[in-house]
TIKETI-634014 format. One line per field, with one value per residue (C-alpha): residue number from 1; y, x, z. Coordinates in nm, 3 decimals. Layout:
N
num NUM  ...
y Y  ...
x X  ...
z Z  ...
end
This chain:
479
num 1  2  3  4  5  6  7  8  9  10  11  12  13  14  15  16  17  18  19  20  21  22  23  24  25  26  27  28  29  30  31  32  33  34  35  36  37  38  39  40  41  42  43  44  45  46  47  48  49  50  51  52  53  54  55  56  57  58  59  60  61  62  63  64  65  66  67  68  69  70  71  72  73  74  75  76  77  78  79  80  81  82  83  84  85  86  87  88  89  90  91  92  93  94  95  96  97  98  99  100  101  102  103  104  105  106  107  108  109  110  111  112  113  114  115  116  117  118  119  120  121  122  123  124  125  126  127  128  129  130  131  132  133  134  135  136  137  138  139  140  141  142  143  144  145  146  147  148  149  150  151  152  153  154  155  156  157  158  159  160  161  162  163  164  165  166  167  168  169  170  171  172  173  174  175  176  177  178  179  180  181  182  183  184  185  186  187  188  189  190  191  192  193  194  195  196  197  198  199  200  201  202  203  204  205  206  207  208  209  210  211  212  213  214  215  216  217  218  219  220  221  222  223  224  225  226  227  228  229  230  231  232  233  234  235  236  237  238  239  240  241  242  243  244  245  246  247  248  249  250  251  252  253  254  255  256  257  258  259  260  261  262  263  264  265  266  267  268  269  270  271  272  273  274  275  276  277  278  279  280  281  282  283  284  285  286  287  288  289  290  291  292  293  294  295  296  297  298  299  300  301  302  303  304  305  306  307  308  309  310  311  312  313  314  315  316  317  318  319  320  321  322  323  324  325  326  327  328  329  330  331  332  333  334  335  336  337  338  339  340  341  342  343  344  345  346  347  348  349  350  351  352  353  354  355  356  357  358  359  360  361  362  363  364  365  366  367  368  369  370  371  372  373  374  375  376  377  378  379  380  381  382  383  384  385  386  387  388  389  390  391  392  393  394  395  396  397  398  399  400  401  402  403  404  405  406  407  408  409  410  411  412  413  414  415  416  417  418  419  420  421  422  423  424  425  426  427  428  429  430  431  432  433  434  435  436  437  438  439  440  441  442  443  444  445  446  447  448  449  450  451  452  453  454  455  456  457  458  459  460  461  462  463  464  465  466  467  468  469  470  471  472  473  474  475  476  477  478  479
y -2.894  -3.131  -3.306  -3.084  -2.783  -2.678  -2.405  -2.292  -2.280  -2.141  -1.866  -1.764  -1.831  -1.552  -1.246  -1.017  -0.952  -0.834  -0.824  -1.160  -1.251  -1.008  -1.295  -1.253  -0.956  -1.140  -1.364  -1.149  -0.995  -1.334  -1.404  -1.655  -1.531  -1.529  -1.241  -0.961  -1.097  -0.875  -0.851  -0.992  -1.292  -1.462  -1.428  -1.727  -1.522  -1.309  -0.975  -0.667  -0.570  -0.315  -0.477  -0.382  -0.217  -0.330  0.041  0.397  0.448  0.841  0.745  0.568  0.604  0.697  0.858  0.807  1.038  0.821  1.048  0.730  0.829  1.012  1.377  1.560  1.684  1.922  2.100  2.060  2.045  2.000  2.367  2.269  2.599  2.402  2.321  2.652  2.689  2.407  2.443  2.302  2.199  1.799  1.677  1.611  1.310  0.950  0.934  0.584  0.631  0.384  0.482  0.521  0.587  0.900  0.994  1.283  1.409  1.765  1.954  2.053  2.336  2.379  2.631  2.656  2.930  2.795  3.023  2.991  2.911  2.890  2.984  2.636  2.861  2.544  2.603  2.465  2.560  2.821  2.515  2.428  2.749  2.590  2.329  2.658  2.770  2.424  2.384  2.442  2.110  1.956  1.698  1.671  1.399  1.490  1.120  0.937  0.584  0.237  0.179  0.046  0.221  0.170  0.226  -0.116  -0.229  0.108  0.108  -0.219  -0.154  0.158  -0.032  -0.424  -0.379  -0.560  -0.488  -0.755  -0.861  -1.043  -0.916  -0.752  -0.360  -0.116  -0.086  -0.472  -0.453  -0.185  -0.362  -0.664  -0.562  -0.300  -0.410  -0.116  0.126  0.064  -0.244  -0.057  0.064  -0.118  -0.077  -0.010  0.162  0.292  0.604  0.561  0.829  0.902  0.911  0.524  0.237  0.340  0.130  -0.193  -0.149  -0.374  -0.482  -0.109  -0.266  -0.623  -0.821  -1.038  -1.400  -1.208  -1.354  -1.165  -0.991  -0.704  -0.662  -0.287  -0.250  0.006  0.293  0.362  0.702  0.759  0.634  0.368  0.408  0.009  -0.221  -0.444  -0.284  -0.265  -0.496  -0.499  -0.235  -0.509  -0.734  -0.455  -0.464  -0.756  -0.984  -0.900  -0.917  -1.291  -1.383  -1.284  -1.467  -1.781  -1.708  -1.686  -2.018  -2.145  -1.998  -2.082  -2.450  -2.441  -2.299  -2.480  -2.799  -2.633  -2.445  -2.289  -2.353  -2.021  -2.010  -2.005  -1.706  -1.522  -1.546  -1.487  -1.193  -0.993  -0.969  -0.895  -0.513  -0.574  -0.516  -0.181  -0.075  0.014  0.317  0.392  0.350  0.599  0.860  0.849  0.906  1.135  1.458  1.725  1.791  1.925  2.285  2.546  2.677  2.321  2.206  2.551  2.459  2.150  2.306  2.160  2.482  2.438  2.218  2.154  2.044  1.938  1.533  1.530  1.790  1.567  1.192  1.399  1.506  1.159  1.050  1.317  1.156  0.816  0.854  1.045  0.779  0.510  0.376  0.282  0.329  0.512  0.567  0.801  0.713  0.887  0.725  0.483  0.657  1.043  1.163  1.053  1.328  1.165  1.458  1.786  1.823  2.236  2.217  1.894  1.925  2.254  2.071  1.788  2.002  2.264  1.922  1.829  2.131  2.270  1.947  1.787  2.120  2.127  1.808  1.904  2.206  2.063  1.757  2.031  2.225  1.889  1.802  1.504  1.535  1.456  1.146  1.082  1.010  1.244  1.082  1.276  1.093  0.898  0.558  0.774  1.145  1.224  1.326  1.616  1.567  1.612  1.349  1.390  1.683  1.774  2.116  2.248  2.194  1.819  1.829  1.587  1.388  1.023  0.785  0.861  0.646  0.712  1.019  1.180  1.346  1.272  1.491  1.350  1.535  1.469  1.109  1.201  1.315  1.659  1.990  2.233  1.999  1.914  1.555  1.406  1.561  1.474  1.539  1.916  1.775  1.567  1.305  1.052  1.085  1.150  1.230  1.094  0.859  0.696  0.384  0.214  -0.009  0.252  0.466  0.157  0.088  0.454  0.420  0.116  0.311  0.591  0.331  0.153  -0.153  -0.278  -0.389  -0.700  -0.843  -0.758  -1.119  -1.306  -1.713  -1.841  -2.233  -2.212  -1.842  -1.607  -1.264  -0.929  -0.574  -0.508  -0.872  -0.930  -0.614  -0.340  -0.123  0.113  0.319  0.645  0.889  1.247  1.211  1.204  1.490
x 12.361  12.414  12.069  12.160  12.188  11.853  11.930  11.602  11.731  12.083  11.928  11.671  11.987  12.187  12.239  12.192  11.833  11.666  12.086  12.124  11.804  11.952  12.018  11.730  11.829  12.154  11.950  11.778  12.092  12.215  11.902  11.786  11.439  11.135  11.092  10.830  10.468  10.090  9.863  9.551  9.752  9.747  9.995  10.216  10.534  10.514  10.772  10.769  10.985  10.744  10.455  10.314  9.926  9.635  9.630  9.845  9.813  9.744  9.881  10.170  10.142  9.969  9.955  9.652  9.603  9.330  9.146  8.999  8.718  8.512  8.524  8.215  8.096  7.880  8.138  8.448  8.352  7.952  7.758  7.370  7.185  6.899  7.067  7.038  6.697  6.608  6.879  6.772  6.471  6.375  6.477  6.194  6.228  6.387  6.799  6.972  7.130  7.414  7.468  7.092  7.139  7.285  7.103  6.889  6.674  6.805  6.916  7.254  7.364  7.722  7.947  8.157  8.196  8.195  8.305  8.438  8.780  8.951  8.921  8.633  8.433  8.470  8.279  8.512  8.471  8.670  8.837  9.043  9.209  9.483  9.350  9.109  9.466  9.484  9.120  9.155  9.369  9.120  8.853  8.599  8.347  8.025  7.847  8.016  7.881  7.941  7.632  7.776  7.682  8.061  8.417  8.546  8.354  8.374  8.728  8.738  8.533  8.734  9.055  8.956  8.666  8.415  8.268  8.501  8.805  9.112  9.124  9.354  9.403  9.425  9.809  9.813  9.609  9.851  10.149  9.978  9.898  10.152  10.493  10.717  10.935  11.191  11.404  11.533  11.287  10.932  10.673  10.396  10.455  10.202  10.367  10.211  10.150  10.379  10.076  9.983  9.875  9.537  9.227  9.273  9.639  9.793  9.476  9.514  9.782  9.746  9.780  9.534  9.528  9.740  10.132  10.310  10.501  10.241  10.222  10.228  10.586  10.511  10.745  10.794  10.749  11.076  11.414  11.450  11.221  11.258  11.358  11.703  11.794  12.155  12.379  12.543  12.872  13.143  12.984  12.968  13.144  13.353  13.192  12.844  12.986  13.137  12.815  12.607  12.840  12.792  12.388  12.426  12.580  12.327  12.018  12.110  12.159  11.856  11.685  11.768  11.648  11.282  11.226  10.901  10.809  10.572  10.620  10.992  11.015  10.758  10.987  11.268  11.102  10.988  11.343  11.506  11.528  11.697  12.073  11.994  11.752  12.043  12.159  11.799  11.580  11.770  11.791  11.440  11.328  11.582  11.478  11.739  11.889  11.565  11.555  11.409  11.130  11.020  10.998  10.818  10.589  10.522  10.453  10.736  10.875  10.542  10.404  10.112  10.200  10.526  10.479  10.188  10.384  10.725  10.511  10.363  10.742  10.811  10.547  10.669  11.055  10.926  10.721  10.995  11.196  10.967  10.737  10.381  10.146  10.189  9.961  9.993  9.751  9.630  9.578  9.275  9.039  9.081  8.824  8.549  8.358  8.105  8.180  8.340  8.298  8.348  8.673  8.794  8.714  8.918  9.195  9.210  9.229  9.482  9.693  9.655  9.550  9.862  10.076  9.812  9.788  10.145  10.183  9.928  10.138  10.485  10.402  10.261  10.573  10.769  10.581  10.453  10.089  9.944  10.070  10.015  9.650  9.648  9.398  9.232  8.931  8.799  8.575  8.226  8.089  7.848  7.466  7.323  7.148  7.295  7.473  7.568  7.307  7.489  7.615  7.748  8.116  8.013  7.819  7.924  7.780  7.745  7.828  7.679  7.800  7.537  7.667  7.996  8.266  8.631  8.885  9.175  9.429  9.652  9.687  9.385  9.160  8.939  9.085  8.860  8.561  8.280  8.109  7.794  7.529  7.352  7.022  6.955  7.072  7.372  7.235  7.230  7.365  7.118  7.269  7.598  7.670  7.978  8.034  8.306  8.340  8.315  8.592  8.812  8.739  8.779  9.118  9.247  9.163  9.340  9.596  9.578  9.419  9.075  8.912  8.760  9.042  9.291  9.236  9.364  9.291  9.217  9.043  8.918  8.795  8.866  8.863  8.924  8.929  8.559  8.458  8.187  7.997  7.800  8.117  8.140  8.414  8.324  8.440  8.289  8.602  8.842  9.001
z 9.580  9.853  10.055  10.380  10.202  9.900  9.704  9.842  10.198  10.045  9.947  10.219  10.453  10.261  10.451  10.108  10.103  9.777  9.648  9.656  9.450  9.198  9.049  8.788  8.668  8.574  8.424  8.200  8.089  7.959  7.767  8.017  8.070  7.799  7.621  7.632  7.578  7.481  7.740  7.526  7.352  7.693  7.952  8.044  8.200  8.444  8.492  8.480  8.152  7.938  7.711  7.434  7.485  7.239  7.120  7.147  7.518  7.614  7.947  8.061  8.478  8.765  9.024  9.284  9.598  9.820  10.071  10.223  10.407  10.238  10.119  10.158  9.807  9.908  10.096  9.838  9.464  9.402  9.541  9.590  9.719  9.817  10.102  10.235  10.136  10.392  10.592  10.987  10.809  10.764  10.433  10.199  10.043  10.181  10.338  10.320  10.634  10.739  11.069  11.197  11.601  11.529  11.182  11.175  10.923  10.943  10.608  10.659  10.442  10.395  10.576  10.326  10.052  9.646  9.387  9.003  8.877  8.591  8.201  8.248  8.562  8.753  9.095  9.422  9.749  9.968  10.112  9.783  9.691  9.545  9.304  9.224  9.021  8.823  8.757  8.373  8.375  8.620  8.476  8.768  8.826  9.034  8.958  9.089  9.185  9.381  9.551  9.840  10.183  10.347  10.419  10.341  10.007  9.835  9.874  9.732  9.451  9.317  9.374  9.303  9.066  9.332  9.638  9.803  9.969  9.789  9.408  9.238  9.291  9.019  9.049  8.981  8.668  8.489  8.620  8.482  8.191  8.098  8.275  8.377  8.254  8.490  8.575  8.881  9.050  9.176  8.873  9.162  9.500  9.805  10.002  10.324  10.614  10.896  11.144  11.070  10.832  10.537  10.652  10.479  10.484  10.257  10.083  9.908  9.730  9.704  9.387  9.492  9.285  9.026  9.046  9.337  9.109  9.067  9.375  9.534  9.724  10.030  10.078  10.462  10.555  10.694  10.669  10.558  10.334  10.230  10.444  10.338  10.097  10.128  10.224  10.581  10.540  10.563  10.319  10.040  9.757  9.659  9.876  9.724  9.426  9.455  9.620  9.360  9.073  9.287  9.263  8.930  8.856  9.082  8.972  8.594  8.667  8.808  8.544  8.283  8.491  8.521  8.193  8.153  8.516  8.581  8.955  8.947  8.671  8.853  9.161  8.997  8.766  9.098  9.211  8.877  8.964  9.271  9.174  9.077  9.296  9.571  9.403  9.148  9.522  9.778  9.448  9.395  9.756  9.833  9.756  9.948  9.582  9.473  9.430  9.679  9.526  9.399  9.761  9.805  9.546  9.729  10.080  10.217  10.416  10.597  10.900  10.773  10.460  10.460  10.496  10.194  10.011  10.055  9.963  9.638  9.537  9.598  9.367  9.097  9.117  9.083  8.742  8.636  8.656  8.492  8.770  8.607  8.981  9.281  9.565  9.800  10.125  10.444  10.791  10.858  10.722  10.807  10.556  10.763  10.929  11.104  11.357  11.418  11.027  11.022  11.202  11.111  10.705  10.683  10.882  10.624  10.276  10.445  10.431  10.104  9.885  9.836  9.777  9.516  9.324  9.307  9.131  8.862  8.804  8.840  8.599  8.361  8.365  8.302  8.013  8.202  8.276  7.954  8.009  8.343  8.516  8.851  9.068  9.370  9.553  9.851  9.851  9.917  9.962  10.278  10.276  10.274  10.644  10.986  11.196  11.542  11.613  11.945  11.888  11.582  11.714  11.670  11.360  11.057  10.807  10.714  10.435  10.112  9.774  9.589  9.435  9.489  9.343  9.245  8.982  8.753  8.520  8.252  8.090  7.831  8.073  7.947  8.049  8.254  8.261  8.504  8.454  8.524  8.839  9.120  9.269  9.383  9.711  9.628  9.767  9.399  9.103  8.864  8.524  8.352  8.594  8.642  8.824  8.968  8.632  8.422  8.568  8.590  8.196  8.090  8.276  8.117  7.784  7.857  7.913  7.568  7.747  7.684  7.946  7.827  7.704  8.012  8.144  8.376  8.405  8.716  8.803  8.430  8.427  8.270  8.503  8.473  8.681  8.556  8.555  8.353  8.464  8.208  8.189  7.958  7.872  7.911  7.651  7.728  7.989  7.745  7.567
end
């Protein structure tokens, strides 16, 4: 091209959006790009076309529901009656507080009812009546473990690996690793909430130092859903259709002037879904042709649970169609009842009860769970002691990661089974303990991926999502 006109600036100039750096995809179909390549004989092309894992996989996709925040265990899945039997009383033994000007020593027994569910007996509280009716295909972890005392560096160690800021996310790693099953649609996509961005925002789905193209792509809560993707109306058609031939000329000179330049094919591999992603997008997130009594499976005839019911349908379409990771997120970080915890924790499962059960049941029925990971869980639990002793309108608890509790189905996970323990308080988890690294090992597993060998080279190094640290993958999960 002429001096006073790049083909760089051509085509940020164009008026196309992703269509006009469809161009890849045209690319691929003409045997342009490399081929295909194993995760653990050492990545030098970066896409998103499907890969080979080390091992049969038991799961091929994901689907996490983040309750950032913090779910209280000892009100939702992990009954302690010793709570009761000190109830008001001062805890005997030492609290890690992290919030210490409004910590008290108080026992706070829950409010909340337990009972058992389920062929398994699993014991869930009063407040999760609905995941009470998939419990037998529920694999719940009570030991959990990061062993960091906040919001920000528990999140990123169950979705980087470490306790901090700019590493790859989980979603990354598969993508990485695995590819996607899809050239039309995103491999990895975050379904955010209508009420405002997850704390973190877009470090939830970041790829961090990995190549952009495993990066999470975030689905707006309403229309439309993702931005440019269509072409303005009078440009449709045969015009796109002559632009994109001239692309293609363009963008296969250029090519063949910089073969095996990584940069450029990782550009050009993020985009390569793009020409069908206009039609393969709006059907996925559409879902008005879904039955009635699907939607009513969902919750979606109801207020309350109508936007988590509709994101979790949306999650369902997309794995149906071939998309490796999905994460569906709440606002900031509404799990966090420092406060108001007996109004405000009822509140927050009457959201999300319904809808997450749903999927469990509705990927069962589609012959899809078993081989897709169903992910339910927050950064943290709370302790057992009172915060905020200023009424019991305003009582809450505070951060506790030192034993909580998370569930997953499907994708290889046990059936009906309860993991690990914590203290006769719930304060730390004292048997079977999982950490961070462990659950991101076990995953990768699941996954056909070792975790050791899932690398990643970077100034030298080699790195990894558990990086060097005593992970184990944890097979007592595993069916």
């Amino acid at each position: 091209m002429n001096s006073f006109c790049s083909r760089r600036h051509f085509v940020r100039a164009s008026s196309f959006a992703l269509s006009s750096l469809a161009l890849s995809w045209l690319l691929k179909e003409e045997g342009l790009l490399a081929g295909p390549v194993k995760p653990h004989s050492g990545l030098n092309h970066f896409d998103l076309t499907p890969k080979t894992p080390l091992k049969p996989a038991r799961a091929k996709a994901m689907i996490s529901l983040l309750m950032i925040g913090g779910p209280s265990q000892m009100d939702l899945f992990d009954p302690k009656p010793a709570l009761a039997k000190y109830d008001g009383k001062p805890f005997p033994g030492e609290i890690r507080y992290d919030n210490a000007a409004e910590a008290s020593s108080k026992v706070f027994a829950s409010p909340f009812k337990f009972s058992k569910h389920g062929q398994c007996g699993m014991e869930l509280s009063e407040l999760l009546p609905h995941l009470g009716k998939v419990a037998d295909d529920v694999c719940l972890i009570r030991s959990m473990q990061t062993g960091v005392n906040n919001h920000g560096q528990s999140m990123y160690a169950l979705n980087n690996g470490r306790v901090t800021a700019g590493r790859p996310s989980l979603g990354s790693w598969l993508t990485y690793g695995l590819g996607s099953e899809s050239q039309n649609l995103p491999a990895y996509l975050a379904l955010t909430s209508p009420l405002g961005q997850p704390l973190l925002a877009h470090e939830n789905w970041t790829s961090g130092w990995l190549p952009a193209v495993y990066q999470g792509t975030i689905v707006r809560p309403k229309a439309p859903h993702i931005l440019n993707l269509d072409p303005p109306e009078h440009l449709a058609g045969a015009g796109q259709e002559r632009q994109l031939a001239l692309l293609r000329k363009l963008n296969q000179d250029h090519y063949s002037k910089h073969p095996g330049e990584l940069d450029l094919e990782a550009r050009m591999a993020s985009y390569e879904l793009a020409a069908g992603m206009q039609t393969a997008a709006t059907d996925a997130l559409d879902i008005s042709k879904e039955p009635e009594h699907v939607k009513k499976l969902y919750g979606i005839d109801k207020a309350e649970t109508r936007d988590y019911g509709t994101r979790c349908l949306i999650a369902r379409r997309l794995v149906e169609r071939g998309v490796r990771f999905v994460q569906v997120l709440n606002q900031g970080q509404s799990w966090d009842h420092h406060g108001n915890l007996i109004k405000g924790l009822p509140d927050s499962c009457r959201a999300v009860d319904l809808p997450c059960a749903a999927l469990v049941a509705d990927l069962k029925q589609r012959g899809l769970l078993d081989s897709t990971v169903v992910h339910w869980g927050g950064e943290m639990g709370r302790l057992p002691v009172l915060q905020n002793d200023a009424g019991r309108d305003k009582w809450g608890r505070d951060h506790n990661t030192y034993g909580f509790s998370m569930w997953l189905a499907g994708g290889g996970f046990k059936r009906g089974h309860v993991h690990g323990e914590t203290d006769e308080f719930g304060h730390h988890a004292v048997k079977d303990v999982v950490h961070h690294y462990d659950y991101h090992a076990t995953l990768l597993d699941l996954f056909g991926l070792d975790h050791e060998k899932l690398t990643y080279k970077r100034n030298g190094q080699e790195m990894s999502l558990t990086d060097k640290q005593e992970a184990q993958v944890v097979k007592e999960l595993m069916a």
